[in-house]
Backbone of each chain as ProteinMPNN parsed JSONL, in Angstrom:
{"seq_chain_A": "XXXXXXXXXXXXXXXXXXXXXXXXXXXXXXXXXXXXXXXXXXXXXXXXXXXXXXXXXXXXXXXXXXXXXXXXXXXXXXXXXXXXXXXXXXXXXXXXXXXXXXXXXXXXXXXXXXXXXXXXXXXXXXXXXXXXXXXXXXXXXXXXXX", "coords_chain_A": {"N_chain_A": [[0.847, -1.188, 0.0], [0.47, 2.074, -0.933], [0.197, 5.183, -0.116], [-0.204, 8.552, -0.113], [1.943, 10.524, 2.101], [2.054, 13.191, 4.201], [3.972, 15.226, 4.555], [6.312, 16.051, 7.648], [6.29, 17.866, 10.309], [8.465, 18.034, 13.397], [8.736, 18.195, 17.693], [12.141, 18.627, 18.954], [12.524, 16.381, 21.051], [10.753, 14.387, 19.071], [7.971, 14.239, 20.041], [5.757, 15.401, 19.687], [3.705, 16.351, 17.015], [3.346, 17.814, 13.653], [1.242, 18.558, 11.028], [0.636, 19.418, 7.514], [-3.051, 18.687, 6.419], [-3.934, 18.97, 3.36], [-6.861, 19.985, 0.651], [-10.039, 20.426, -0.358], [-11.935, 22.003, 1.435], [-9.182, 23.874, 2.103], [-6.34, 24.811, 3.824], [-5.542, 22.543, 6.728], [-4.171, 22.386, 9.602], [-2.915, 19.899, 11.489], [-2.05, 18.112, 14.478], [-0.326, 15.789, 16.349], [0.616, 14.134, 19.565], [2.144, 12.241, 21.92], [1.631, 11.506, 24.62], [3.148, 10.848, 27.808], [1.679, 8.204, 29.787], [0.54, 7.035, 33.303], [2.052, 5.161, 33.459], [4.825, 2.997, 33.159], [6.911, 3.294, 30.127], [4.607, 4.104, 28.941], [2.662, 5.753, 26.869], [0.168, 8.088, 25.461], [-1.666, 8.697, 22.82], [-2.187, 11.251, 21.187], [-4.633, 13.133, 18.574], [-5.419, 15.949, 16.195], [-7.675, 18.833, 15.105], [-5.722, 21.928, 14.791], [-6.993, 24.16, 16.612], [-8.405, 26.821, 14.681], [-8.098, 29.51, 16.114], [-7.727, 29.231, 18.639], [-5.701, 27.63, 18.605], [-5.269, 25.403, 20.439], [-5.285, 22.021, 20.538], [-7.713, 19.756, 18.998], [-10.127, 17.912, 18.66], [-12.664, 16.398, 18.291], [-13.5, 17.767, 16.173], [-14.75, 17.397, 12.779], [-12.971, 17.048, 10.124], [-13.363, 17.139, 7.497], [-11.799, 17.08, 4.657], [-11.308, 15.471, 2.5], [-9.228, 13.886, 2.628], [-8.883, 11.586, 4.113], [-7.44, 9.004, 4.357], [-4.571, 9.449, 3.567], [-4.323, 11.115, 5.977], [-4.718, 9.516, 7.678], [-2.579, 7.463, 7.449], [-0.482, 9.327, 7.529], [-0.546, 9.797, 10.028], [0.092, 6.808, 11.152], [2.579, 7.393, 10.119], [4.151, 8.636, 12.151], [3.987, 7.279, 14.549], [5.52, 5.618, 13.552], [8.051, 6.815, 13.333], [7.985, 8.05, 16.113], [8.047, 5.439, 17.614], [10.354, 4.191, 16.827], [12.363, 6.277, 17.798], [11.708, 5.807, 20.386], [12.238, 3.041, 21.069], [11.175, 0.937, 23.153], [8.389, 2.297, 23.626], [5.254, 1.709, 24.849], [2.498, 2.348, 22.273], [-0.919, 4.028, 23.385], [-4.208, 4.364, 22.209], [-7.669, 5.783, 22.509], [-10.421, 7.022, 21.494], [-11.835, 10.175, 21.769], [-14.461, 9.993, 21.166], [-17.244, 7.434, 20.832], [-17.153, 7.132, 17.323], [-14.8, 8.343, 16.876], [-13.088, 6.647, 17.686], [-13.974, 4.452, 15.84], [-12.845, 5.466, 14.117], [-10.032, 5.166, 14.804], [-9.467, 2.448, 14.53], [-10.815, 1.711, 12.242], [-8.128, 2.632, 11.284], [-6.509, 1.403, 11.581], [-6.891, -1.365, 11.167], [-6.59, -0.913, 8.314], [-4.103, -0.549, 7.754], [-3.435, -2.979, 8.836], [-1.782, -5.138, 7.906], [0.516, -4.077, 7.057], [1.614, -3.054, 9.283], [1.442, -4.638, 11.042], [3.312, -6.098, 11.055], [5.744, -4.793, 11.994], [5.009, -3.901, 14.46], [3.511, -4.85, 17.868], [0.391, -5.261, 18.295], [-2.187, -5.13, 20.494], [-5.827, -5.244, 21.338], [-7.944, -3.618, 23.543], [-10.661, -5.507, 24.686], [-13.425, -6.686, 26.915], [-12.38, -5.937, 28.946], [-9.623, -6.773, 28.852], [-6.357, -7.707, 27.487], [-5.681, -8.736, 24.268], [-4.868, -9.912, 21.213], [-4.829, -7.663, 18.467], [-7.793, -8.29, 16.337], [-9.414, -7.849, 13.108], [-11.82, -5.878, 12.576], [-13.417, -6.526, 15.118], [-14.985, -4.947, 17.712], [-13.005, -3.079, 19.535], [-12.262, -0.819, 22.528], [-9.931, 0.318, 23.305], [-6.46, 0.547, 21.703], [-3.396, -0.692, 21.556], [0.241, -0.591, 20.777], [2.907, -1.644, 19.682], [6.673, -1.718, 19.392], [8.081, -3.992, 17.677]], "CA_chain_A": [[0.0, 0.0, 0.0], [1.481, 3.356, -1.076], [-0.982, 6.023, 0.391], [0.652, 9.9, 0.043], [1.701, 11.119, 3.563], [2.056, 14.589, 4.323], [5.489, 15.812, 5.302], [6.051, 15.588, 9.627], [7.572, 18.432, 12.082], [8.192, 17.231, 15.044], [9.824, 18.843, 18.255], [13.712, 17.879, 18.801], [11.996, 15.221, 21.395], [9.784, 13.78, 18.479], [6.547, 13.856, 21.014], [5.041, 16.012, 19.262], [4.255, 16.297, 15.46], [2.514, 18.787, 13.337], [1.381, 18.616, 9.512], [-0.649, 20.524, 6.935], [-4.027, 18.792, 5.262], [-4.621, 19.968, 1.746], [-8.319, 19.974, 0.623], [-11.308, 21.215, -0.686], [-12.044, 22.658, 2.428], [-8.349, 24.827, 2.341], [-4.937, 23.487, 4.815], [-6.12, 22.058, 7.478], [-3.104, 22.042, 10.373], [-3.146, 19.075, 12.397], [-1.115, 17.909, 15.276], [-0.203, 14.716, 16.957], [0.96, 14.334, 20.377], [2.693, 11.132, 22.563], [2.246, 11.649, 26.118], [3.429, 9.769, 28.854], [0.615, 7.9, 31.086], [1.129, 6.691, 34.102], [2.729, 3.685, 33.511], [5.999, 2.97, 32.97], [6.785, 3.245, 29.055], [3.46, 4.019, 28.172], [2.543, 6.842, 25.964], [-0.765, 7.853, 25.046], [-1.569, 9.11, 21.127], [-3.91, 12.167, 21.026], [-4.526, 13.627, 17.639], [-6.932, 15.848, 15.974], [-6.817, 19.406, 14.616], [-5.28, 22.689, 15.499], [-8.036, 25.208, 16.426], [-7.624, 28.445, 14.1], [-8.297, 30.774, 17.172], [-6.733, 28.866, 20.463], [-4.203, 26.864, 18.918], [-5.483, 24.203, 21.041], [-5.94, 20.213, 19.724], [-9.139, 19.699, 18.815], [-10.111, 15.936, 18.498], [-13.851, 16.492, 17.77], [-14.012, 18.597, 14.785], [-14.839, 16.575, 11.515], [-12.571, 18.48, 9.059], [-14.106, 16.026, 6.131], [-10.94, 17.852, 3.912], [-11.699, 14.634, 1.326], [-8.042, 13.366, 2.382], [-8.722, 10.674, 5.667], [-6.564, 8.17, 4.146], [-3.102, 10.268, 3.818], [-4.087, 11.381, 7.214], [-4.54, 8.229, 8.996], [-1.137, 7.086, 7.077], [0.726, 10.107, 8.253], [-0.273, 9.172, 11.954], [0.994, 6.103, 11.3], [3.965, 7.338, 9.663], [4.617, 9.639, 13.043], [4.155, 6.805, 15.557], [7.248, 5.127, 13.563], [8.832, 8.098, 13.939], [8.292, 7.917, 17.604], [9.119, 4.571, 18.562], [11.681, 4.517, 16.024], [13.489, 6.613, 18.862], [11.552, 5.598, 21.722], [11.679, 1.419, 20.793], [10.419, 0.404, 24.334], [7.276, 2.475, 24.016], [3.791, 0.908, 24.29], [1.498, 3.565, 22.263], [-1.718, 4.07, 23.599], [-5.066, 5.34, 21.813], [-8.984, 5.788, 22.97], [-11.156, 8.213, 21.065], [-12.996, 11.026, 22.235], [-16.433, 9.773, 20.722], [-16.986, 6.447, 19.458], [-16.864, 7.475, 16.324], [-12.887, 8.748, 16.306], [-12.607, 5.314, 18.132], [-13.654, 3.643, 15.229], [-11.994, 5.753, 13.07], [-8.581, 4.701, 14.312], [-9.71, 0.829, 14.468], [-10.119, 1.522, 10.818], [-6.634, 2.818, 10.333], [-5.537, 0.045, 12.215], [-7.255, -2.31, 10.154], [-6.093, -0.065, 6.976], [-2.831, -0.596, 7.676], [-2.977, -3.853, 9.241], [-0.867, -5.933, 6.943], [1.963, -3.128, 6.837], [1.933, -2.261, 10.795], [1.492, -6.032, 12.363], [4.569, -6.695, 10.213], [6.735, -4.116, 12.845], [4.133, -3.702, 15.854], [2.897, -6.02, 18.751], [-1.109, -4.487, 18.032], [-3.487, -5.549, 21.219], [-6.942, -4.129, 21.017], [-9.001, -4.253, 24.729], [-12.116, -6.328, 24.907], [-14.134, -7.044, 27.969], [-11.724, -5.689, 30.534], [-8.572, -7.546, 29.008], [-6.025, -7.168, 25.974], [-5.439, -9.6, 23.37], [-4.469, -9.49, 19.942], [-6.337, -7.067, 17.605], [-8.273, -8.553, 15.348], [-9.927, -6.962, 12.207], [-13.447, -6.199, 12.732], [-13.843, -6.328, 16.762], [-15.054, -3.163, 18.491], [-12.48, -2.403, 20.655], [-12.349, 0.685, 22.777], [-8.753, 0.752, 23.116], [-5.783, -0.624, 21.557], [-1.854, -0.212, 22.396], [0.88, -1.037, 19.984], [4.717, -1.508, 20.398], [7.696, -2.461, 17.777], [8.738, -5.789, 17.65]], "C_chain_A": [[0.884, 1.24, 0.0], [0.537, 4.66, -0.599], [-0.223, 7.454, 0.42], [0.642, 10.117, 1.712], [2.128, 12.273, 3.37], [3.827, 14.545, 5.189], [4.956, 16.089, 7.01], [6.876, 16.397, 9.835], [7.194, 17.652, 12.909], [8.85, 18.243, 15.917], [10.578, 18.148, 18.47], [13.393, 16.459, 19.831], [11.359, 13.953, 20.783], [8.593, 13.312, 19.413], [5.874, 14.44, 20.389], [5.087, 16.756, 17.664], [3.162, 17.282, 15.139], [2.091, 18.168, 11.437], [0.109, 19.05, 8.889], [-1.896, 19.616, 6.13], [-4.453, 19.683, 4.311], [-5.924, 19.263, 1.173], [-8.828, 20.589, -0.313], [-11.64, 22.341, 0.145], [-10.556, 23.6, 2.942], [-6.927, 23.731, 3.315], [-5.695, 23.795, 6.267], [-4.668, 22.084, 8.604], [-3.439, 20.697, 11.249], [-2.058, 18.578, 13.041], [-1.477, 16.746, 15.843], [0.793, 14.474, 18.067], [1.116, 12.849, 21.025], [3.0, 11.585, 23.924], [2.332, 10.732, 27.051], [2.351, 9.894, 29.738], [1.548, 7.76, 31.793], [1.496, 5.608, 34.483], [4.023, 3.986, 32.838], [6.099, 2.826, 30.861], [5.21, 2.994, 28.052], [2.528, 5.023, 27.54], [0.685, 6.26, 25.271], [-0.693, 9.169, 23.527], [-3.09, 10.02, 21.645], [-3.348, 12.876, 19.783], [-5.687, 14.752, 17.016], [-6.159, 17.598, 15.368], [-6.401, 20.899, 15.305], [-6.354, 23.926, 15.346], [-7.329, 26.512, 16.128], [-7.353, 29.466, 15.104], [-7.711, 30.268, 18.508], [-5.737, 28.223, 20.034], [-3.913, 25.888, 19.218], [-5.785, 23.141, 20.41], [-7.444, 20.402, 19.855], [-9.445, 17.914, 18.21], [-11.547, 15.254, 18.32], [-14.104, 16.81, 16.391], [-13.867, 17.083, 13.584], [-14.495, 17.159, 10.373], [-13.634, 17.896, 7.295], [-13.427, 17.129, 4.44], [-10.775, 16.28, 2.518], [-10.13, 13.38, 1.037], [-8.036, 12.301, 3.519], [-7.769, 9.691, 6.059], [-5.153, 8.78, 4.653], [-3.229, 10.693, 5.563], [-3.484, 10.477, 7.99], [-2.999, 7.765, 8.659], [-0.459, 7.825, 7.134], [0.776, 9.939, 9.688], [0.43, 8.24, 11.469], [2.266, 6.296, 10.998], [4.699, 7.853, 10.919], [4.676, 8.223, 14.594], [5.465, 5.349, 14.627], [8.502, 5.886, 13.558], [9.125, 7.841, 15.145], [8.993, 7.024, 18.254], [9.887, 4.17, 17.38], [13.298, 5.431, 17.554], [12.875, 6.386, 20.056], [11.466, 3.729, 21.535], [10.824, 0.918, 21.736], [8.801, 0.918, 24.913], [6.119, 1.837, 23.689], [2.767, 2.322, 23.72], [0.191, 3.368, 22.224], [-3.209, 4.383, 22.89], [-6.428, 4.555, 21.76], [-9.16, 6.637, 21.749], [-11.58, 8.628, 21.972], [-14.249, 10.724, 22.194], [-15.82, 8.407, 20.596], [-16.431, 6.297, 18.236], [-15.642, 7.667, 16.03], [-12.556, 7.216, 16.692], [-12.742, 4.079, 17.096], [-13.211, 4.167, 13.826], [-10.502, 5.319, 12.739], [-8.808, 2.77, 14.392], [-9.684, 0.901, 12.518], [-8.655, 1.777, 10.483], [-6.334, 2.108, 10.536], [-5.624, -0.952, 11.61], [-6.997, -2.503, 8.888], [-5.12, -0.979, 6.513], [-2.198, -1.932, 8.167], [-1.681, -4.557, 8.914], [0.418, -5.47, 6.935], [2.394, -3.184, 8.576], [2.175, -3.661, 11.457], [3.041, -6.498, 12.283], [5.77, -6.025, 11.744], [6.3, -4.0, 13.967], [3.722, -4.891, 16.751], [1.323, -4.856, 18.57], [-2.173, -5.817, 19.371], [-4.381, -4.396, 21.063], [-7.2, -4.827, 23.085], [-10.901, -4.262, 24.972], [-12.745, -7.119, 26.28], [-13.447, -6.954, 29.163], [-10.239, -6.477, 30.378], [-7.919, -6.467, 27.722], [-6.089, -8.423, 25.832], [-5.332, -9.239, 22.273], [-5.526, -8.741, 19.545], [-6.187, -7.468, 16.659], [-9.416, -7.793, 14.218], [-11.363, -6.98, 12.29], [-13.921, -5.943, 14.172], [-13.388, -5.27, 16.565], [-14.466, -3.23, 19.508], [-12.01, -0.631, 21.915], [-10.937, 0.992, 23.028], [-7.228, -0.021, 22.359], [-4.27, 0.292, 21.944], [-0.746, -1.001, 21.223], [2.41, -0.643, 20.534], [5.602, -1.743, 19.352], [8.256, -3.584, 18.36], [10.256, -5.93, 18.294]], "O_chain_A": [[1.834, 1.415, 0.764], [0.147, 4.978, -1.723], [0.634, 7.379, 1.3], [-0.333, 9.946, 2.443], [2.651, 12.49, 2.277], [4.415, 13.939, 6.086], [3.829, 16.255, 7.478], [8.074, 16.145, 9.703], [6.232, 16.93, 13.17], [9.492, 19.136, 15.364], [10.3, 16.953, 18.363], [13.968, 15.43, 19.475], [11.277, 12.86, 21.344], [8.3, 12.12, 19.511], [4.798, 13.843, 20.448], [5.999, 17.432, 17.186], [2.271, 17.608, 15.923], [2.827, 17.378, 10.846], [-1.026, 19.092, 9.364], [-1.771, 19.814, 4.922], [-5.08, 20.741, 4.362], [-6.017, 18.037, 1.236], [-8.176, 21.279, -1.096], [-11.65, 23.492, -0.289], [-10.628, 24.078, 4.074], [-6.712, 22.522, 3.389], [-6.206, 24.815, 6.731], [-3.828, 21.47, 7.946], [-4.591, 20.713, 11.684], [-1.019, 18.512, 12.385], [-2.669, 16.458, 15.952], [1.957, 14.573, 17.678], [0.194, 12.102, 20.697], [4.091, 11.937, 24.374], [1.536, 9.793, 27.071], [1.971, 10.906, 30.325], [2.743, 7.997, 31.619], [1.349, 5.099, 35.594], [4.266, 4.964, 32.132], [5.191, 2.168, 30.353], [4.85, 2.273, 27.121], [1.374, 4.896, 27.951], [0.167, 5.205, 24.905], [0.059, 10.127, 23.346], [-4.207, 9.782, 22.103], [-2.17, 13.21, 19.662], [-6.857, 14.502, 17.303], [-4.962, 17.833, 15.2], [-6.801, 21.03, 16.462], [-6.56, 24.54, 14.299], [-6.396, 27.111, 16.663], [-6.417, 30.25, 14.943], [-7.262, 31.052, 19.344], [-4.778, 28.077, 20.793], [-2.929, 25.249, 18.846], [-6.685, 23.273, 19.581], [-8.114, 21.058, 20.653], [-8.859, 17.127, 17.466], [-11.737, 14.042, 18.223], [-14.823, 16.174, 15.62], [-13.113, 16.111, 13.629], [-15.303, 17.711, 9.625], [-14.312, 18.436, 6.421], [-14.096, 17.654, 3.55], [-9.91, 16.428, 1.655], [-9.873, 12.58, 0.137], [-6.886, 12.136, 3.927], [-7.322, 9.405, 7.169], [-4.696, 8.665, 5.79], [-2.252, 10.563, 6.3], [-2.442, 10.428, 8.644], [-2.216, 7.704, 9.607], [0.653, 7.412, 6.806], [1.774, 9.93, 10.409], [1.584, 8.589, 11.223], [3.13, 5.553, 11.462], [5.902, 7.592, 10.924], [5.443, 8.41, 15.539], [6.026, 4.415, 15.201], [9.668, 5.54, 13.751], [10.247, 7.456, 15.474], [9.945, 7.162, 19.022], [9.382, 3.051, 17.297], [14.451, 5.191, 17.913], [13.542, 6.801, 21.004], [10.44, 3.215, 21.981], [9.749, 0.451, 21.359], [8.151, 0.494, 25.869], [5.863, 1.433, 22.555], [2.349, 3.17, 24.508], [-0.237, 2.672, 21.303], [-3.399, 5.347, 23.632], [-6.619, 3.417, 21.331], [-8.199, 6.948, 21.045], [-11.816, 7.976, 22.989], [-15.085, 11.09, 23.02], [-14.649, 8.091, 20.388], [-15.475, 5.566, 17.976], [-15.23, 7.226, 14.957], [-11.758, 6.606, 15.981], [-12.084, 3.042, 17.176], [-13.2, 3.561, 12.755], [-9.883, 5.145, 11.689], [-7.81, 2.074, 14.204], [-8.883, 0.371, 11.747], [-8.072, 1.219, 9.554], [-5.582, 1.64, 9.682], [-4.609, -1.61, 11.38], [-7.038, -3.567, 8.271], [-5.067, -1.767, 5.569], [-0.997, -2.192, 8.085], [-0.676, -4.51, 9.623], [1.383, -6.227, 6.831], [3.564, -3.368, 8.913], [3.031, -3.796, 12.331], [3.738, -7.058, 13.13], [6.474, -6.816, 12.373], [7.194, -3.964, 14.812], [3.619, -5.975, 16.177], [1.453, -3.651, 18.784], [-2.638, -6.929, 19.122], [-4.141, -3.214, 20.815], [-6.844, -5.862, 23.649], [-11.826, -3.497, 25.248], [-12.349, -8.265, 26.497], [-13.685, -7.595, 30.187], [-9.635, -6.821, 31.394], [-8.293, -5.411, 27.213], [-6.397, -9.232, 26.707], [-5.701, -8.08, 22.085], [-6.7, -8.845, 19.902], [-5.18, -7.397, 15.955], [-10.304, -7.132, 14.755], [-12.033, -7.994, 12.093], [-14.828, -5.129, 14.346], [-12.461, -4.705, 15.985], [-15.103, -3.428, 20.543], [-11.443, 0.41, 21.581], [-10.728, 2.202, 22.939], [-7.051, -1.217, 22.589], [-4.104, 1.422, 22.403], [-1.105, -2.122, 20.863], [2.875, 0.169, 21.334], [5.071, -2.005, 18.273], [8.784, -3.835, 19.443], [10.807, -7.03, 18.343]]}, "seq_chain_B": "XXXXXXXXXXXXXXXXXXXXXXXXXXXXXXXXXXXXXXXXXXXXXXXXXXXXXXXXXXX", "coords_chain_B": {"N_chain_B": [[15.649, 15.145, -14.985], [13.48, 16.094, -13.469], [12.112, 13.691, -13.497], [13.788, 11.625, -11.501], [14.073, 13.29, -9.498], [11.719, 12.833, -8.593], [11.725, 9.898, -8.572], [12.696, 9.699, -6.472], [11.468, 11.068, -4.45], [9.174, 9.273, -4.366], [10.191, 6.604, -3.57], [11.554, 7.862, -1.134], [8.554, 8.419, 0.002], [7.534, 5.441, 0.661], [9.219, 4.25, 2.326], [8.877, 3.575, 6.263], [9.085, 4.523, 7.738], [8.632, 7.975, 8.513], [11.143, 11.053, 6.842], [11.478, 13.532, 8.912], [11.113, 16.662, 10.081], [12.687, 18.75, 11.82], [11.543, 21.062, 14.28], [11.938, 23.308, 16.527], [9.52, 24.914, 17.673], [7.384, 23.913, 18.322], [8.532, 22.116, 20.226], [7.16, 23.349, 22.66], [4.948, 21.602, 22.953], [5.322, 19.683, 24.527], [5.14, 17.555, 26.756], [2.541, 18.427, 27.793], [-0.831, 17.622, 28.464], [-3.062, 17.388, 26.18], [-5.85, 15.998, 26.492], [-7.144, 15.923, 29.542], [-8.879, 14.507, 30.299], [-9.563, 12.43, 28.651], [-7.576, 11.326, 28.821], [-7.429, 10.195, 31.315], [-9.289, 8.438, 30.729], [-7.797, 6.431, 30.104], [-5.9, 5.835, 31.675], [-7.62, 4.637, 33.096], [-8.656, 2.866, 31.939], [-6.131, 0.835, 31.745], [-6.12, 0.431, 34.59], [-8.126, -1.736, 34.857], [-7.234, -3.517, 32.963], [-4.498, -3.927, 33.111], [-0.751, -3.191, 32.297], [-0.208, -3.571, 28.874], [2.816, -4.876, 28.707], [2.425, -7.287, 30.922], [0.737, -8.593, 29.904], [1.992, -9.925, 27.836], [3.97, -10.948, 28.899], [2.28, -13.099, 30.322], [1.882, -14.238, 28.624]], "CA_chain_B": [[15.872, 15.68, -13.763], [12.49, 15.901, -12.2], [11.896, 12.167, -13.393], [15.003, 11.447, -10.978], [13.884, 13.661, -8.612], [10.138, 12.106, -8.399], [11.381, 8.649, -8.116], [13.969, 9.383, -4.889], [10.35, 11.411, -3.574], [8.315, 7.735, -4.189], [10.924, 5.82, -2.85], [10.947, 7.982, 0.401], [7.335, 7.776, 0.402], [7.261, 4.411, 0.251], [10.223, 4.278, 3.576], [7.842, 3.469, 6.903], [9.646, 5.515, 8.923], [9.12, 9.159, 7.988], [11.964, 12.168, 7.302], [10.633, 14.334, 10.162], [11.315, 17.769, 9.866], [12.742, 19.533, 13.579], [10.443, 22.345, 14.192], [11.781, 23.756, 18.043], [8.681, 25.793, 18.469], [7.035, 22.387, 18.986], [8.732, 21.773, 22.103], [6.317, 23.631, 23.892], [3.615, 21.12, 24.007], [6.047, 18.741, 24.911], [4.561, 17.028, 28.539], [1.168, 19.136, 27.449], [-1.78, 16.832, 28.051], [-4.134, 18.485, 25.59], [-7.22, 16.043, 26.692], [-7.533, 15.31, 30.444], [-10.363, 13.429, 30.406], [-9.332, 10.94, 27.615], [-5.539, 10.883, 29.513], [-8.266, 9.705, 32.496], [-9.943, 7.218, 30.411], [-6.844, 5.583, 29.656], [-5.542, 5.734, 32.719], [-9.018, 3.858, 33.365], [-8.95, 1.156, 31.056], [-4.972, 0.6, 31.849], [-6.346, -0.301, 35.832], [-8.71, -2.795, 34.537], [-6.561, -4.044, 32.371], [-3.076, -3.728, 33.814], [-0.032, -2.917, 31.362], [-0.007, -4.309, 27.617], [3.488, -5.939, 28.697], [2.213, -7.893, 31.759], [-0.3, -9.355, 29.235], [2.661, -10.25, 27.102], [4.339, -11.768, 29.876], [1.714, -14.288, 31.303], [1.356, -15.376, 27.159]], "C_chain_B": [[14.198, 15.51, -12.779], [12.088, 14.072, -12.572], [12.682, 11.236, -11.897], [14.552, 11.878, -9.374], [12.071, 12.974, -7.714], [10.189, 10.388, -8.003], [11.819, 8.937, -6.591], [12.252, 10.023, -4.211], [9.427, 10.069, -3.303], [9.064, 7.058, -3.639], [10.961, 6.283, -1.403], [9.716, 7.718, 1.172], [7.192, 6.665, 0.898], [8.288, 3.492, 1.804], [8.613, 4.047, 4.947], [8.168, 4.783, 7.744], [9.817, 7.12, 8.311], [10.422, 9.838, 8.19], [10.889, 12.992, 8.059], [11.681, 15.983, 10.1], [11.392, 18.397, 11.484], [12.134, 20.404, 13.459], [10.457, 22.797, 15.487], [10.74, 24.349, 18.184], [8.076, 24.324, 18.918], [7.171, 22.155, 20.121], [7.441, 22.079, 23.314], [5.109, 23.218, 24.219], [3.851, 19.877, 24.355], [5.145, 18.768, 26.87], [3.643, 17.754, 28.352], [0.608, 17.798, 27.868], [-3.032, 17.33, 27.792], [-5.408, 17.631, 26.314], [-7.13, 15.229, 28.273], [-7.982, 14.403, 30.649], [-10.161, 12.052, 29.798], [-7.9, 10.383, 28.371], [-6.599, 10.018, 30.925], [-9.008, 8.864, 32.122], [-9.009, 5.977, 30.379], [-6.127, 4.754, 30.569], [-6.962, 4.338, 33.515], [-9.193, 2.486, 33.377], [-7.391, 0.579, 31.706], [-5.046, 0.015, 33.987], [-6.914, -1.348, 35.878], [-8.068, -3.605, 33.919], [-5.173, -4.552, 32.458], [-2.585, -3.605, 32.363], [0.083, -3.969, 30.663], [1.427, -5.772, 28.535], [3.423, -6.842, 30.071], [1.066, -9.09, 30.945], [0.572, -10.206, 28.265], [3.171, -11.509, 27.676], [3.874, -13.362, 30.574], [1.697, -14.756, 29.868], [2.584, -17.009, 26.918]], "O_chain_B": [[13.987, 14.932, -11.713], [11.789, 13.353, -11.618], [12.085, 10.295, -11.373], [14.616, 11.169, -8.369], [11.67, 12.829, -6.559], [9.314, 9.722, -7.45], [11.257, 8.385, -5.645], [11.814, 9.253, -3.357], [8.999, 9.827, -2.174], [8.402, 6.601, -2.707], [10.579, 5.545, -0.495], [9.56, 7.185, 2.27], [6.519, 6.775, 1.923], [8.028, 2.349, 2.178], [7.472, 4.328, 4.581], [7.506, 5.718, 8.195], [10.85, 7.495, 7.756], [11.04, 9.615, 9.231], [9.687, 13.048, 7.801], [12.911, 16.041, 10.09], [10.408, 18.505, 12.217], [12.038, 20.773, 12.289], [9.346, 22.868, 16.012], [10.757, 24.572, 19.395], [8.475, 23.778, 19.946], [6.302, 21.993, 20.978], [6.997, 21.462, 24.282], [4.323, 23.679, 25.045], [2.979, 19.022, 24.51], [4.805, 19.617, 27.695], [3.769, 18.292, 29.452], [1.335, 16.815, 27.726], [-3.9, 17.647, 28.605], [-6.199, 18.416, 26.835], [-7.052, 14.0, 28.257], [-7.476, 13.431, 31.209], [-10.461, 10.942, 30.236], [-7.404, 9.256, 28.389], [-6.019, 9.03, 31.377], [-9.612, 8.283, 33.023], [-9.352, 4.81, 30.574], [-5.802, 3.57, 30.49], [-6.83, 3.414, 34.317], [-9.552, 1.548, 34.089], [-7.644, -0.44, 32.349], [-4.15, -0.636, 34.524], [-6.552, -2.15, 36.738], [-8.284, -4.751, 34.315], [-4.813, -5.567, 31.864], [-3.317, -3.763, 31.385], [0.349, -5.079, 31.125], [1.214, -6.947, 28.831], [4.554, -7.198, 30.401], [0.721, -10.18, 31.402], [0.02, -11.209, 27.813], [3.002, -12.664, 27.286], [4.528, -14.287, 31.056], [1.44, -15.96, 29.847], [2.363, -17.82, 26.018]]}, "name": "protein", "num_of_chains": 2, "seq": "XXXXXXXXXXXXXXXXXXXXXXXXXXXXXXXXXXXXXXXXXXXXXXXXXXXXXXXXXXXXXXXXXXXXXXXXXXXXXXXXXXXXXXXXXXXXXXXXXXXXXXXXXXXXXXXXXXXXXXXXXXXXXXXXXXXXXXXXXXXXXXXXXXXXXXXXXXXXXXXXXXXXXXXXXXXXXXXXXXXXXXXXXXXXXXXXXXXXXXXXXXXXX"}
């Protein structure tokens, strides 16, 4: 799968990434962020986009800029970025709504084939983990590099 | 020339691991946690669940 990704800042930490959606709807900024929970090597993934007027993440808005694909495959390109220099991290990610939640189950599913190849991918189902499999609604999953 | 130059751009593409562009203003939302609430869901599910590599562990 060859999917365009959008060129990635990051800061000199790589925790935190930035990049422009191009559209219908105009450039879109969006940012992606790796923060440490409170567990030992365990980083949580919040993404979403950069409000024109605060600046602030925004992880609701539905830009619907006609590009979802390149998106979702520039996150992924940014969390091999990350643990690329963090190897030992587990990365974390919930949605805000349902809905973003099964937005990144699709990327995950997208990209399956490419990502399982380098990632340990658990999803959590009924109060546990276990592998993620394509199709189950999971509300969270956690990925690592091999 | 741009033929040349268009493949080395598909071939990076095509790399998993992006070039990442440094951008110091960035830093400053370094240790930010833009969404509380969801950093408190996680935190949530991650008590019920205990840590991914403890799940690894008992496999």
């Amino acid at each position: 799968m060859n999917i365009y990704r959008y060129p990635l800042s990051a800061g000199k930490n790589l925790t935190s990434y930035e990049f422009v959606s191009v559209g219908p709807k105009g450039n879109i900024k969006k940012l992606i962020y790796f923060t440490s929970a409170n567990y030992q090597n365990l980083y949580n993934l919040a993404f979403g986009d950069e409000h024109p007027e605060t600046g602030r993440l925004d992880d609701l808005v539905i830009s619907n800029n006609g590009d979802s694909e390149s998106v979702l495959a520039t996150v992924v390109a940014a969390v091999y970025a990350f643990t690329d220099k963090y190897p030992e991290a587990w990365v974390a990610a919930t949605g805000s709504t349902d809905a973003r939640t099964r937005l990144y189950r699709r990327g995950l599913s997208k990209h399956f084939d490419q990502v399982s190849n380098d990632f340990i991918i658990l999803g959590q189902y009924n109060d546990a983990w276990e592998p993620f499999a394509v199709g189950r609604n999971y509300e969270a999953f956690v990925v690592k590099r091999k | 020339m741009s033929t040349t130059v268009d493949k080395k751009i598909a071939e990076l593409n095509k790399c998993k691991a992006p070039i990442v562009r440094i951008d110091e203003s960035l830093d400053k939302y370094d240790n930010v946690i833009p969404f509380p609430e969801k950093h408190e869901k996680m935190n949530e599910i991650l008590k019920k669940t205990g840590h991914p590599k403890d799940y690894l562990k008992a496999k």
